[in-house]
Every structure is written in structure tokens, then in C-alpha cells.
C-alpha positions as CSV (number, residue, x, y, z in Angstrom):
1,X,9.8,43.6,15.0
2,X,9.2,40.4,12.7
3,X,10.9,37.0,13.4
4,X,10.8,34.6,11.0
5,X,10.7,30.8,11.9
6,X,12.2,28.0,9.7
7,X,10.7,24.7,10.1
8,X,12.2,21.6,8.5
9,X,10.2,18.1,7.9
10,X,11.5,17.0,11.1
11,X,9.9,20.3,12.8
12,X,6.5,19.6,11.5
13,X,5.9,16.1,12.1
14,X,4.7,14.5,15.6
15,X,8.1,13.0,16.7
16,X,6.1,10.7,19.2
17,X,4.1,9.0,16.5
18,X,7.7,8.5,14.5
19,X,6.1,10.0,11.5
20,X,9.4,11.7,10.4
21,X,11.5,8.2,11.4
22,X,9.0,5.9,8.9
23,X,9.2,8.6,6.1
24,X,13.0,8.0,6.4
25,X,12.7,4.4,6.3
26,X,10.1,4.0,3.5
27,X,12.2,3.8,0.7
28,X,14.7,1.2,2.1
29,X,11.3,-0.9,3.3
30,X,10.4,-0.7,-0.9
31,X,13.5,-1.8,-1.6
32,X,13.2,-4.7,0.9
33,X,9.6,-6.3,0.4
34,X,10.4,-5.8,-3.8
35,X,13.9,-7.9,-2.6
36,X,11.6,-10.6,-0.9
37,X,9.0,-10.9,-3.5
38,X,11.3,-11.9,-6.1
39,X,12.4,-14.8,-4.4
40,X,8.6,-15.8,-3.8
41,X,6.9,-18.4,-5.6
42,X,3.2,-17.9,-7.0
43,X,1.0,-20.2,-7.2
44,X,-0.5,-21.4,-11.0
45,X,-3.3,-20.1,-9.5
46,X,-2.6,-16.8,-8.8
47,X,-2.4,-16.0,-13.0
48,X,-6.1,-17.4,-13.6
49,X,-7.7,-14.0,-11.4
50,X,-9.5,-11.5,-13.2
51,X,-9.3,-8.8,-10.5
52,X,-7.5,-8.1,-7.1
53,X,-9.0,-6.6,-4.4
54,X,-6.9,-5.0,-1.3
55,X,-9.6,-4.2,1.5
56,X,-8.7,-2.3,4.3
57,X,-8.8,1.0,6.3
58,X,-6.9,4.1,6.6
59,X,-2.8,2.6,6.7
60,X,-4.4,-0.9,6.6
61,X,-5.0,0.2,2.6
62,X,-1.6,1.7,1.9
63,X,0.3,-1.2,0.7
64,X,-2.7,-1.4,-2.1
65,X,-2.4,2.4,-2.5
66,X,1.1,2.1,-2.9
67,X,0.8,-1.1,-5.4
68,X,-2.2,0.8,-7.7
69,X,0.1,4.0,-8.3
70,X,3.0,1.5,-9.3
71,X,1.6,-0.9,-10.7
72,X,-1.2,1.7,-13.2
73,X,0.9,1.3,-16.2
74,X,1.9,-2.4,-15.8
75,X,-1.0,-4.3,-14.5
76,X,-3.2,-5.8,-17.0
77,X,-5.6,-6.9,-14.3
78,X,-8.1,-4.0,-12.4
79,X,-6.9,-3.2,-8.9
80,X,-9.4,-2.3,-6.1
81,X,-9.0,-0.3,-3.1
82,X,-12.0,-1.1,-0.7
83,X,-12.3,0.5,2.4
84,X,-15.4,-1.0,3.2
85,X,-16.7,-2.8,5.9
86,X,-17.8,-5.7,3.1
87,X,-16.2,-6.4,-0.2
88,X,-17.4,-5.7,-3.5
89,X,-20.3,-7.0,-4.9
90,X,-18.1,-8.2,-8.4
91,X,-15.6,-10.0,-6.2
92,X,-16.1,-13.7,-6.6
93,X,-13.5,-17.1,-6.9
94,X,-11.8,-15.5,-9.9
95,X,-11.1,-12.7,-7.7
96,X,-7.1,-11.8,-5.2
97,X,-8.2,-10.8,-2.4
98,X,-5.9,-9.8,0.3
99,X,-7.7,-8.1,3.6
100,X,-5.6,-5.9,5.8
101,X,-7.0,-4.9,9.0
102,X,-5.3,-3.8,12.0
């Protein structure tokens, strides 16, 4: 005999990691940190950078992973993912830099 077994998402993922539970929640945590930036301030200085740079690891990078594949038709400035232990050699004090290590 052949049994046939139906997995959903939920099935599949490591429930004790909550890997199913943050998939869930991902879209309503867009919708919140794009609610919070709006209301944010930026500096003058922050329009006189000629690059950004997001360093970090693994899920330390995703936020910048998330932001390049967004941003790619919008941003006039290049966007960096460095998972490195330094930073780029090009990154210098006309660089945004944000480091994300957990």
C-alpha cells in the first residue's frame, strides 16, 4: 500500500524556533517599522551620503536585505550588504553606515 502525507507550512517548519509564528507576523512588522519611519526626522546630514552600508551576519543582515530588494528601483544611492568581519574598503565619512550584530 501507498499513503500519501500532506504537509502544510506549519508542518515543515521548527515550531520551537517560531519560524512559522515570525513568517505570520512579517508583514504586519513592514507595515509597522514603514508606519514609524514616517514620523522620523532625518537629519540634513543624512542627504549629503554617497553610499549606505548595512553590515551584518546571517538575520543581523536581513533588514538591509529586505531594504536593497525594495528599495532597487527607488534608491539613487548604492546599497551594500557586508557580511564581513570589517567594512568596506570605499566606505569613508560620506558613507550610512548602520552595523547590526547580535
Amino acid at each position: 500500500t501507498t499513503e500519501i502525507y500532506t504537509l502544510s507550512l506549519h508542518d515543515a517548519l521548527p515550531i520551537s524556533l517560531g519560524v512559522y509564528e515570525s513568517l505570520i507576523e512579517f508583514p504586519a512588522q513592514c507595515r509597522q517599522v514603514i508606519s514609524e519611519l514616517l514620523l522620523q526626522h532625518i537629519p540634513h546630514e543624512c542627504f549629503l551620503v554617497n553610499n549606505i552600508v548595512v553590515s551584518g551576519m546571517g538575520g543581523s543582515a536581513l533588514g538591509g536585505r529586505v531594504l536593497a530588494s525594495i528599495e532597487r528601483e527607488v534608491l539613487r544611492l548604492p546599497l551594500v550588504i557586508s557580511s564581513e568581519y570589517g567594512l568596506p574598503n570605499f566606505v569613508n565619512e560620506k558613507s550610512l553606515v548602520n552595523s547590526n550584530f547580535t
